[in-house]
N, C-alpha and C positions, 0 to 999 in steps of 0.2 A: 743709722738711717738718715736719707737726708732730708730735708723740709719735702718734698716733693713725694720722696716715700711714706712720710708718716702723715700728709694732706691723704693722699690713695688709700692710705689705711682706714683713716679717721673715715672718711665719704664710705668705704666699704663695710664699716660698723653701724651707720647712720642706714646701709642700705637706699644709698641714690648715688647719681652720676655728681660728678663736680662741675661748675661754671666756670671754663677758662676761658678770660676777656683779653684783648687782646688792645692796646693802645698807643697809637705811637711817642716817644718819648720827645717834650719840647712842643707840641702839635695842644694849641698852635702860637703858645710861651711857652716861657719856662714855669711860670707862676699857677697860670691855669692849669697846665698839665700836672703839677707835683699836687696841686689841690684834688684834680681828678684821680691821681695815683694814690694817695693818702684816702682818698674815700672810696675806692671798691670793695676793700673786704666790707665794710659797714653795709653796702650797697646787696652783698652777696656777691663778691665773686670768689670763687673759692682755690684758684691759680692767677695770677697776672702775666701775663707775657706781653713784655714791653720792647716794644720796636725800636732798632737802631736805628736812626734816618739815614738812608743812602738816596743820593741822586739818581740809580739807576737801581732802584727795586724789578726785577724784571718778572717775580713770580707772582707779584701783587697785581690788581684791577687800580681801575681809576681812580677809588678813594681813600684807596692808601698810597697810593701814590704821591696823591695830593697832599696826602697827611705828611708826608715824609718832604714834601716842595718847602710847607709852611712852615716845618719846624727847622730845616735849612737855613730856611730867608729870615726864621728870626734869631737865629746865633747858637742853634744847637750842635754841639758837638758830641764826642763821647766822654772827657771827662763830663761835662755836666750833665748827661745821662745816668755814668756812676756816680755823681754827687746825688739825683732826684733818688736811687736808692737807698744810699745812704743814708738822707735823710726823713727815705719812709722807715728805714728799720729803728730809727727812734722810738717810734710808736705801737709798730706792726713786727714782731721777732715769730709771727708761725707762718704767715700764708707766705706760700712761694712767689718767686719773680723768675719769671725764664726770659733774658734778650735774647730777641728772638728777629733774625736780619739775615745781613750777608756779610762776606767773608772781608770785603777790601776795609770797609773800615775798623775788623779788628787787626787785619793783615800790618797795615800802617800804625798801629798805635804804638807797639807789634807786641807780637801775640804772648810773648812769656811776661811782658807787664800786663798787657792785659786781663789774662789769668790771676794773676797776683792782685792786683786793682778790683777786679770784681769781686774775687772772694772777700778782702774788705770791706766792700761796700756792701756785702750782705746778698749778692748774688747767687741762684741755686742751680741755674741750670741755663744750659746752650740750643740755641736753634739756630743751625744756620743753615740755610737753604741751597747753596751753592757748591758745598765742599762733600764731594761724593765719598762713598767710604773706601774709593782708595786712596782718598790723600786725605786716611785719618790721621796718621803719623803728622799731619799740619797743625790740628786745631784739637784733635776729637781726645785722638788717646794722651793729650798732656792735658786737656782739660781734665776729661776723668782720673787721673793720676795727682790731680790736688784735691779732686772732692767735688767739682763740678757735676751735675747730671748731664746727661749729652744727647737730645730727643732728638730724633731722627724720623723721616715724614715716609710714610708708605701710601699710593697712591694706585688705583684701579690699574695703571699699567706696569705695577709691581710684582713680576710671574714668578712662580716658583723658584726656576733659577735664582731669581736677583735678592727674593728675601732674605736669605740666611744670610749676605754681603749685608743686607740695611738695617739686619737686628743684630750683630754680630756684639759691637761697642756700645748701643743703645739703651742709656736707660733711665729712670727715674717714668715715664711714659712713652708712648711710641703714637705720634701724631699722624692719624690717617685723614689724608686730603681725601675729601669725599666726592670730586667732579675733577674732570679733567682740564684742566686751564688753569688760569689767574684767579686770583680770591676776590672774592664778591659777583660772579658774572653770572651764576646758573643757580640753582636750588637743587639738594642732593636728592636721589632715589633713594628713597627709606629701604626699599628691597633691596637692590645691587650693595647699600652699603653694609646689610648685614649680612648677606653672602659673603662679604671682602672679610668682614670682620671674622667672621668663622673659619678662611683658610688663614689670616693671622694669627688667632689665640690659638691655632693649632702648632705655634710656632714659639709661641713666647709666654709666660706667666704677667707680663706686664701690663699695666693697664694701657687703655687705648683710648686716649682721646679724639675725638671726630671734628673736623672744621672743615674751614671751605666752602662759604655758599649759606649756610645757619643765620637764618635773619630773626625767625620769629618766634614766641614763645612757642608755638605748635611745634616748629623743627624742633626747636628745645628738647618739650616734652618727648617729641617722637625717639628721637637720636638716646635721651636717656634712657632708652628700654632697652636698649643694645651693645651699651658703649658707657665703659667709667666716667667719661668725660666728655662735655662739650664746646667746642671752640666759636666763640662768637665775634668778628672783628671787624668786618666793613659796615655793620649795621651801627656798630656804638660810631667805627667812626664816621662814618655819614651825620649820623643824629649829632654829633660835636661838628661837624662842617657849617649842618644848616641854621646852625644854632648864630653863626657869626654873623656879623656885620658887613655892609655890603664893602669896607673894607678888608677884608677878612679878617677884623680883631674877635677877641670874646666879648659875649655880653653877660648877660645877668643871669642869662637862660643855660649858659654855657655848660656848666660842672652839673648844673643840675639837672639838665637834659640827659645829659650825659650816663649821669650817675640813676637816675630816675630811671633810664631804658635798664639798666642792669639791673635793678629790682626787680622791674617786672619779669624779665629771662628769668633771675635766680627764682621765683616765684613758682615758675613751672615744673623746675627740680623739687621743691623745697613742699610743694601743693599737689602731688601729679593730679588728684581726683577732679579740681577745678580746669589742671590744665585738659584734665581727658574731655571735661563736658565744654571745653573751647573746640577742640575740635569734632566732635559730636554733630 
């Protein structure tokens, strides 16, 4: 089993969903971010999926975007992305890390070091957003052929035909986008998305995490009545944007902002009967 399967396990004995946060790597140092990476399991998150920075994020909203501009402009690449790994698994050897991007900057590294490199550094698993499942034979099926997990995003305009293609290779989790566009633009339908879920799990054993649009402990709570998992990411990174300085450096409030909004999300999982009389 790999960290990602025995996280799904652990949450499914505990009887609640998991909180997967979502961060981008370097956003918006080095320093701050590996501080904020180092503090979410404490915080309650109970998956990390850490952002590659690319210049042209095209599936992201504006404030990952941004998150991906800042961490650029201040010298982030992908070796020191698998170095911030690296040196979380010093500390942290159970909660998973999924990078979670697009394909050019592992394309360039290129991709059979790449594989190699992350599994040292303590890497569990892949998102990549861009490489559809017929060009697994590029990324998908040599990552899972060293031990990689390989999540793959099913989305409202996911029809019958095209499932069995996007769950074929997928696994450790299967990430259902819950709104149709970029991350962070809309708030999902609690209905539509458990109607999606139900002709999923009629398809796979594996658990399913929900993102896209999840800002507040309410979604939180809501989404965990439905769904192993929760994906929360443009709201942590908004709440690290606004945290900055009108420079855009970190301040004081930064990691702790940060980390403080993850508490309260994990809070909803972790409490549902408080979070049921929030939304009450």
């Amino acid at each position: 089993m790999t960290r990602i399967d025995r996280k799904f396990a652990e949450l499914k004995r505990e009887g609640r969903a998991g909180l997967v946060t979502f961060v981008t790597a370097g956003d918006p140092d080095y320093e701050t971010s590996l501080k904020i990476l180092k503090g979410l399991p404490a915080a309650g998150a109970d998956v990390i999926e850490f952002g590659m920075p690319f210049s042209d994020p095209m599936a992201d909203g504006p404030a990952i975007q941004m998150s991906s501009q800042r961490a650029l402009k201040g010298g982030q690449t992908m070796v020191k992305t698998l170095a911030m790994v690296r040196s979380f698994r010093e500390q942290d050897q159970t909660t998973p890390i999924v990078l979670m991007g697009y394909y050019n900057p592992i394309y360039v590294y290129p991709v059979d070091r790449f594989i190699l490199d992350a599994i040292k550094a303590g890497v569990d698993g892949l998102i990549v957003v861009d490489v559809p499942p017929e060009e697994d034979e590029e990324l998908c099926v040599p990552a899972l052929k060293a031990g990689l997990n390989f999540v793959r995003l099913a989305t409202p305009t996911t029809d019958a035909k095209r499932l069995p293609a996007v769950l074929a290779n997928t696994s450790g989790f299967v990430y259902y986008v819950s709104i149709a566009g970029i991350t962070g633009t809309a708030a999902p339908d609690i209905g539509d998305v458990k109607a999606h879920l139900g002709r999923i799990k009629a398809h796979t054993a594996l658990p399913i995490a929900v993102g896209f649009g999840v800002k507040t402990a309410e979604q939180v709570s809501a989404i965990a009545e439905i769904a192993e998992g929760v994906v929360v990411g443009s709201a942590i990174v908004t709440a690290l944007a606004d945290s900055l300085d009108q420079a855009g450096k970190a301040t004081a409030a930064t990691s702790s902002g940060v980390l403080g909004l993850v508490g309260r999300l994990a809070s909803a999982l972790r409490h549902p009967a408080e979070a049921a009389a929030l939304r009450a």
